[in-house]
Wavefront OBJ file of the C-alpha trace (Angstrom):
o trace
v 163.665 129.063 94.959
v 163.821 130.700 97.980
v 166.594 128.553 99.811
v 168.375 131.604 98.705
v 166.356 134.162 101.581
v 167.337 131.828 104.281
v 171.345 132.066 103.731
v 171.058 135.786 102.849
v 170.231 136.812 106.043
v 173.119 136.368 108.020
v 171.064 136.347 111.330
v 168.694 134.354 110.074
v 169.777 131.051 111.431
v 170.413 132.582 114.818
v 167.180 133.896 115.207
v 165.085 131.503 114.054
v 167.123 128.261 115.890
v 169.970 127.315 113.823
v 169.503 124.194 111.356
v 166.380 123.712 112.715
v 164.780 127.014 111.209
v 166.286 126.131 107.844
v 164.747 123.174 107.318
v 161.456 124.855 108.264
v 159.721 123.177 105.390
v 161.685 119.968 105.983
v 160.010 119.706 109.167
v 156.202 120.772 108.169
v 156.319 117.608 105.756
v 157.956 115.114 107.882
v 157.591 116.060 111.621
v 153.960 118.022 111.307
v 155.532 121.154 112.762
v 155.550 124.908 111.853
v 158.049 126.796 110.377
v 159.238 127.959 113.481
v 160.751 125.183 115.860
v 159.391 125.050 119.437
v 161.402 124.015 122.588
v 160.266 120.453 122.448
v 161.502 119.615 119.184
v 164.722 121.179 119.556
v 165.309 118.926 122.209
v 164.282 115.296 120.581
v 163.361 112.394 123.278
v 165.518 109.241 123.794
v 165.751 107.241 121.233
v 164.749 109.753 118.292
v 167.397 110.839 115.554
v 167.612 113.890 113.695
v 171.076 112.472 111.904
v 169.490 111.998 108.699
v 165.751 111.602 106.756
v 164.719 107.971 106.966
v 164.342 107.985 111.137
v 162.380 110.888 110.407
v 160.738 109.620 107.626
v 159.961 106.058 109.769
v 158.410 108.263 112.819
v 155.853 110.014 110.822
v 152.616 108.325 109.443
v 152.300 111.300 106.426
v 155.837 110.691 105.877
v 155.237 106.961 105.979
v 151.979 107.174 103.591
v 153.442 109.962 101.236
v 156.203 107.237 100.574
v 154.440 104.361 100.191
v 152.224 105.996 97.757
v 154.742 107.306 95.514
v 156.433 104.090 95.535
v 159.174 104.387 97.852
v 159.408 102.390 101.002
v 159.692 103.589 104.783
v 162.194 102.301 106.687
v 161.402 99.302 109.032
v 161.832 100.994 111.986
v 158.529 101.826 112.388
v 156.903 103.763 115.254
v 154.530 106.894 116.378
v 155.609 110.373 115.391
v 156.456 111.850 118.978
v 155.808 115.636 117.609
v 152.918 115.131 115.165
v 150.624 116.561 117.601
v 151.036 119.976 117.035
v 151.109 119.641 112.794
v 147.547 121.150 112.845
v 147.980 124.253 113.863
v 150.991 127.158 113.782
v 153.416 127.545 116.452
v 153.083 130.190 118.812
v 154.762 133.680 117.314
v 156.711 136.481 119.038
v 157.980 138.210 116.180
v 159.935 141.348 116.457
v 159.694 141.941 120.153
v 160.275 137.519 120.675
v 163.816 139.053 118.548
v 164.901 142.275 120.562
v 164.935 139.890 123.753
v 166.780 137.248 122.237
v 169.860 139.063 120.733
v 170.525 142.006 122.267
v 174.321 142.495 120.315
v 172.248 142.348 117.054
v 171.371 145.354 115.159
v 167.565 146.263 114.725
v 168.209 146.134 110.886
v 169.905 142.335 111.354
v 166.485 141.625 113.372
v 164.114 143.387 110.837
v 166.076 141.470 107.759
v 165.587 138.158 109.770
v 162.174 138.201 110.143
v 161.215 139.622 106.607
v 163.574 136.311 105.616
v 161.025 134.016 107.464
v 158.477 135.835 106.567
v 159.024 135.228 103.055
v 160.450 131.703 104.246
v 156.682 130.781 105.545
v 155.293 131.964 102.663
v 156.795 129.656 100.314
v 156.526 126.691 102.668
v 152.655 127.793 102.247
v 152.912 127.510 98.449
v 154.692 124.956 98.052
v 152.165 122.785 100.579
v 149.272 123.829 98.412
v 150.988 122.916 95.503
v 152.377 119.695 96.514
v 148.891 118.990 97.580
v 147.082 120.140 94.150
v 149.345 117.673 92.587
v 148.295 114.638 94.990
v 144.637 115.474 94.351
v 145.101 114.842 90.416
v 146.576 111.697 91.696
v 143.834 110.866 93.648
v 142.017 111.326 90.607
v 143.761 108.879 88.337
v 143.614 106.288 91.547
v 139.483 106.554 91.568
v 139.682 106.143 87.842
v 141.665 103.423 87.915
v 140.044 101.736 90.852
v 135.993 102.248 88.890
v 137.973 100.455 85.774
v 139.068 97.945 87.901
v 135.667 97.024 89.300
v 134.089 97.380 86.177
v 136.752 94.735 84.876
v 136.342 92.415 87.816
v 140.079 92.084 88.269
v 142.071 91.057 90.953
v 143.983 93.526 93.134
v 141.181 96.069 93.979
v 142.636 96.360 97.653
v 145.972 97.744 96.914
v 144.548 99.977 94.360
v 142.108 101.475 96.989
v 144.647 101.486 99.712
v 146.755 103.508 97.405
v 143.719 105.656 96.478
v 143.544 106.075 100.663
v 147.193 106.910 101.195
v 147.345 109.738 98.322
v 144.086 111.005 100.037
v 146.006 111.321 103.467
v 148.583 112.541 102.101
v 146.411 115.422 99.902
v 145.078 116.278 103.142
v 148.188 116.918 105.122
v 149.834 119.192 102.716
v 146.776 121.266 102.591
v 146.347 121.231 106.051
v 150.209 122.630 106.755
v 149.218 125.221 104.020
v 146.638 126.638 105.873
v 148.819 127.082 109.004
v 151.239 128.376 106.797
v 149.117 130.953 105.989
v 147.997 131.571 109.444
v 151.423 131.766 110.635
v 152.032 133.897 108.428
v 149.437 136.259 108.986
v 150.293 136.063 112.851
v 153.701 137.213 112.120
v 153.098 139.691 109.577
v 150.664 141.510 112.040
v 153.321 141.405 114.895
v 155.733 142.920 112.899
v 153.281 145.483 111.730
v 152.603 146.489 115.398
v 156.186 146.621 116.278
v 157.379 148.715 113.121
v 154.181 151.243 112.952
v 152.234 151.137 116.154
v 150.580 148.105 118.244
v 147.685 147.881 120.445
v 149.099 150.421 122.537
v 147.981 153.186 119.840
v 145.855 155.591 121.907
v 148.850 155.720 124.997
v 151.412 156.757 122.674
v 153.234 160.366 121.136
v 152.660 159.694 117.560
v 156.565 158.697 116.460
v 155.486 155.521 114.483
v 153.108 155.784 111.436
v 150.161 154.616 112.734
v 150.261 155.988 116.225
v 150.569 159.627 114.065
v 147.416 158.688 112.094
v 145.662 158.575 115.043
v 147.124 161.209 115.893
v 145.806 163.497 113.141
v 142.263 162.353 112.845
v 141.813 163.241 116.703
v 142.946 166.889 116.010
v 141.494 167.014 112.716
v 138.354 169.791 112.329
v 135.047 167.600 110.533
v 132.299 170.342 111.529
v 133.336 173.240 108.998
v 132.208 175.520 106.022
v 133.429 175.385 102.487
v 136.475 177.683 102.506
v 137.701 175.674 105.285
v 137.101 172.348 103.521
v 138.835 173.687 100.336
v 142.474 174.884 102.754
v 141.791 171.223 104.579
v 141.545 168.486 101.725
v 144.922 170.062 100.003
v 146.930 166.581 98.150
v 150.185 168.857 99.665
v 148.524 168.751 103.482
v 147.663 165.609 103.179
v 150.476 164.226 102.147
v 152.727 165.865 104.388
v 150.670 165.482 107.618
v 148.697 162.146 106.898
v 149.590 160.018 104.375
v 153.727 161.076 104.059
v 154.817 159.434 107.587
v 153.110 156.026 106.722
v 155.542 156.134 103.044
v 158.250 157.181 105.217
v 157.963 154.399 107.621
v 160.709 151.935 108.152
v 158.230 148.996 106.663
v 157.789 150.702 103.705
v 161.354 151.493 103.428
v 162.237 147.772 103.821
v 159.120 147.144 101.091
v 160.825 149.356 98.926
v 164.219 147.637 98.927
v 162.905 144.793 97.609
v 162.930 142.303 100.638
v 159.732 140.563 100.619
v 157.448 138.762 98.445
v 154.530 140.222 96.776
v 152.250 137.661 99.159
v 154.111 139.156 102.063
v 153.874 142.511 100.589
v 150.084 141.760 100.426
v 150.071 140.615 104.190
v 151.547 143.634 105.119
v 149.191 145.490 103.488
v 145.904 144.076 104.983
v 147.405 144.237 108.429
v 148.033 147.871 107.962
v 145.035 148.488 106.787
v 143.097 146.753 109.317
v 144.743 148.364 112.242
v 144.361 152.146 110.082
v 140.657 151.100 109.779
v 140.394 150.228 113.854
v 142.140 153.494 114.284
v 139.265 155.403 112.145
v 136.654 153.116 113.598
v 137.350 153.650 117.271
v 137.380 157.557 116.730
v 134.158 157.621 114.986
v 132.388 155.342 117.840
v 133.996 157.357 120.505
v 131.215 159.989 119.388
v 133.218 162.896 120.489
v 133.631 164.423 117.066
v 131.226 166.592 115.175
v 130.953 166.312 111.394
v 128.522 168.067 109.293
v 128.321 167.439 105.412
v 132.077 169.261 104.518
v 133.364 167.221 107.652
v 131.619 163.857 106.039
v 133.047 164.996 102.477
v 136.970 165.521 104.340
v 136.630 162.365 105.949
v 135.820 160.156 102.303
v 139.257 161.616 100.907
v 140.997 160.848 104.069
v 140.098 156.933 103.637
v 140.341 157.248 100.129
v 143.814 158.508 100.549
v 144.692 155.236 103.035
v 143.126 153.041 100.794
v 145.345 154.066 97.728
v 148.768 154.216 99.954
v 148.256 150.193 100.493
v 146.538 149.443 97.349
v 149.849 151.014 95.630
v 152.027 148.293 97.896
v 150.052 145.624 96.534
v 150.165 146.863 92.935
v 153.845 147.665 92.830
v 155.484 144.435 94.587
v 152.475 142.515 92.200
v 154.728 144.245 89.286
v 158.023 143.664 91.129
v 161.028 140.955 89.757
v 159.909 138.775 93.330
v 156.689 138.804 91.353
v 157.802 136.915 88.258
v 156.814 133.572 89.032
v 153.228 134.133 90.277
v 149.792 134.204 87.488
v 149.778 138.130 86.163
v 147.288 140.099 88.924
v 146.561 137.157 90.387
v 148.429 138.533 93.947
v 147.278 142.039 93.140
v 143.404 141.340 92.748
v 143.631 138.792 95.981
v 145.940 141.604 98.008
v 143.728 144.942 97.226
v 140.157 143.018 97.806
v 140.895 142.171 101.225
v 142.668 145.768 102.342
v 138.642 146.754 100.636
v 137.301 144.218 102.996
v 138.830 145.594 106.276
v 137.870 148.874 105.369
v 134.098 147.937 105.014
v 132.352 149.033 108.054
v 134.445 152.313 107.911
v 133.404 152.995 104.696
v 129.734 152.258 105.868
v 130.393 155.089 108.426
v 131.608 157.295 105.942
v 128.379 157.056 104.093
v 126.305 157.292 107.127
v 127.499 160.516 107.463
v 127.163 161.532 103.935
v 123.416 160.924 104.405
v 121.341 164.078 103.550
v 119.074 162.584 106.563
v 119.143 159.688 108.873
v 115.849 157.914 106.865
v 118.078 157.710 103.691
v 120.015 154.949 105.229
v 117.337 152.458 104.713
v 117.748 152.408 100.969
v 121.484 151.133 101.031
v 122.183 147.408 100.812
v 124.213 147.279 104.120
v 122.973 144.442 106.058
v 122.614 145.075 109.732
v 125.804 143.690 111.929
v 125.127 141.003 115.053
v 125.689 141.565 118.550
v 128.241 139.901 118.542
v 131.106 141.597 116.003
v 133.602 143.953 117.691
v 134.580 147.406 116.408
v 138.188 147.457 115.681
v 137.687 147.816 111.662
v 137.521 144.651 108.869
v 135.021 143.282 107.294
v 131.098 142.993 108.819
v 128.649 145.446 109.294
v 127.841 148.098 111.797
v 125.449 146.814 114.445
v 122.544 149.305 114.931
v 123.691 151.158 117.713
v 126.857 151.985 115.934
v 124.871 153.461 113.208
v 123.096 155.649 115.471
v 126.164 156.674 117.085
v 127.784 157.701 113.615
v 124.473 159.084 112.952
v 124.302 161.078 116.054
v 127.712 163.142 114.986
v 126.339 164.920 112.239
v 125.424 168.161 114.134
v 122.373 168.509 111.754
v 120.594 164.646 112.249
v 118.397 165.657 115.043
v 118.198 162.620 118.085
v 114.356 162.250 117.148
v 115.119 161.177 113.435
v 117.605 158.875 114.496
v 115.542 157.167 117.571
v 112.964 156.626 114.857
v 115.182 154.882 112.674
v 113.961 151.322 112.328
v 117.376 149.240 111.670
l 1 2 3 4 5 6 7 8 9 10 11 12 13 14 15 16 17 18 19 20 21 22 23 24 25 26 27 28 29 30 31 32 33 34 35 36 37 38 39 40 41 42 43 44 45 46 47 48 49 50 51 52 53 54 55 56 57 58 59 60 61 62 63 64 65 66 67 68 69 70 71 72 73 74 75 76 77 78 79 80 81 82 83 84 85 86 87 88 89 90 91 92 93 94 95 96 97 98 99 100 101 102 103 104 105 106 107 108 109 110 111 112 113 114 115 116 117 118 119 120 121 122 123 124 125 126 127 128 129 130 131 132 133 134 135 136 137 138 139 140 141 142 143 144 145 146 147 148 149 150 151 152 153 154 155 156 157 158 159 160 161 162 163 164 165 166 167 168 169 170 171 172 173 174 175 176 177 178 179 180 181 182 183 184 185 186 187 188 189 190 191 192 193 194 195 196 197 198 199 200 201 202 203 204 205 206 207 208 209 210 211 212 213 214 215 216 217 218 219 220 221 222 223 224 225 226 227 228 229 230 231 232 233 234 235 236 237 238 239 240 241 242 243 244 245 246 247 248 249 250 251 252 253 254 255 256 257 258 259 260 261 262 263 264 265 266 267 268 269 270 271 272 273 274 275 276 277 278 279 280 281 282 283 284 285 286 287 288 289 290 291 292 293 294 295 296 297 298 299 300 301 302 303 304 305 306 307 308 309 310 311 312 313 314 315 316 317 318 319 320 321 322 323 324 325 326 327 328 329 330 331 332 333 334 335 336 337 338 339 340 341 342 343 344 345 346 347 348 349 350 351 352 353 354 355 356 357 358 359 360 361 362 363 364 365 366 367 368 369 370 371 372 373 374 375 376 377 378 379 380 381 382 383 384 385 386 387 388 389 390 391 392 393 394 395 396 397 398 399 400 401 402 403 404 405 406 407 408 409
């Protein structure tokens, strides 16, 4: 039950509009909004009530259908929704920064324990959508079965049976499509507060105080063309962990991980976005082509991701194992969570064994497919497109420009 997140926050109703925000899910099902409400439908037209359910329930066609298929009757008064326009798709998002403008008298922890509160708020309005509309879909089952018996019978009645069948159907439909913007939402929000907790798009302008900005940071100054006494002092756990990896555990979002605030599908949010900024970070550099790497530098650079990709996979794993946990299937959250921080670190880990290569022809017997024109380069999933192959390719200070030229990709 997580009615309990939105009173424990004690800004949370502030920052997130009052009443309205509370009965986020309340108005997914039966106005066809977000979680979050907009300006419009915190300021109902003439004529529309918001004193009770059954106006609301009258002024939405789901509503309407979701009743009349579970046997309970609309009210009379009839009419078209005035905000189900927008029910497809997730409200726009400011997170964290949207909050430091708002409520200026508020403390940066009140703001941070707001939003983790919606956060977790959206992801049980996501849930519970899916859920709600698993359960219709048996029902739409048991209609069809009973509507082919009914044929087969020849009896009377087939038309309510199939407009029943019809209205469960809409109604399936609905929830699952206010799940997915749930999820997107979600996502959207997650990723904002990522940016404004660790380091946004503003990475490469910055001096390195949050997490990420310092793991950029550190791979700019790091030394990848070196010998083997070097690579031994370099790829020290202690290093590291003090230089590296230590400022992204010390972070304030992992602090507010740690104290238990979010849910392990947050948790698991949190951790893809971090890694798919960490991966754009590594990315960028490599592509940038003014590093040079020989084999130790290629070797120093595996650890490195390897490193990253344990930090998050550990998130994932420990809120997976967490008491928020309880109520979700046993590594179901963990195995969904850690294959998709995997997936935004693919092309990165393509580049890392591009320049593990003991010569540029030995790429041609890896499975990689080739990437299109089309993807961008600031990490997830995909493949390199061949000229970023040869640009990886072309830091190794031993892969001579003719061998890679010749490459046929």
């Amino acid at each position: 039950d997580h009615t309990g997140h939105g009173g424990g926050g004690g800004g949370f109703g502030g920052m997130m509009g009052g009443d309205d925000g509370v009965r986020g899910v309340y108005r997914a099902l039966m106005q066809g909004v977000g979680c979050i409400s907009t300006e419009s439908d915190s300021h109902p037209e003439e004529g529309t009530s918001e004193k009770g359910p059954t106006s609301s329930k009258a002024e939405n066609a789901f509503a309407a259908a979701l009743l009349e298929a579970t046997g309970d009757e609309p009210s009379s008064s009839g009419g078209n929704n005035k905000h189900h326009g927008g029910h497809g798709s997730a409200p726009p998002s400011g997170g964290l920064i949207s909050f430091l403008a708002r409520d200026r008298q508020q403390s940066l922890q009140s703001r941070i324990d707001a939003e983790l509160c919606a956060l977790n708020g959206i992801s049980a309005a996501s849930t519970a959508c899916s859920a709600l509309s698993g359960l219709f879909a048996d029902l739409v089952e048991e209609k069809m079965q009973e509507e082919a018996e009914s044929t087969n019978n020849a009896v009377n009645g087939d038309g309510a049976a199939a407009k029943s069948s019809s209205m469960l159907t809409f109604a399936r439909d609905e929830l699952a499509s206010h799940s997915r913007s749930y999820k997107h939402l979600l996502q959207q929000r997650v990723r904002s507060l990522v940016s404004d907790l660790c380091g946004g798009d503003d990475l490469f302008d910055t001096d390195g105080k949050l997490c990420l900005q310092n793991l950029r940071l550190f791979i700019e100054k790091e030394v990848y063309n070196l010998d083997s006494s070097s690579f031994k002092q370099l790829e020290g756990e202690d290093r590291l962990e003090s230089e590296m990896i230590g400022p992204i555990r010390n972070s304030q979002l992992f602090t507010e991980i740690g104290r238990d605030k979010c849910d392990a599908a947050v948790v698991a949010q949190m951790a893809e976005a971090l890694g798919h900024k960490s991966a754009g970070i590594l990315l960028q550099f490599l592509l940038r082509g003014n590093a040079d790497f020989n084999e130790w530098g290629a070797m120093l650079l595996s650890k490195q991701v390897r490193l990253l990709l344990n930090v998050y996979y550990g998130l994932v794993l420990d809120s997976s194992s967490g008491p928020k946990a309880a109520a979700s299937k046993p590594g179901e959250s963990s195995s969904v969570g850690t294959a998709s921080i995997l997936k935004e670190f693919e092309r990165v880990n393509q580049a890392v064994s591009i320049l593990q290569l003991e010569k540029p022809s030995d790429w041609l017997a890896f499975a990689y497919e080739v990437g299109s024109q089309g993807e961008d380069n600031d990490g997830g999933a995909g493949s390199l497109r061949p000229e970023d192959i040869r640009k990886v390719m072309s830091l190794r200070v031993d892969f001579s420009d003719e061998a890679i030229n010749n490459l046929k990709l």
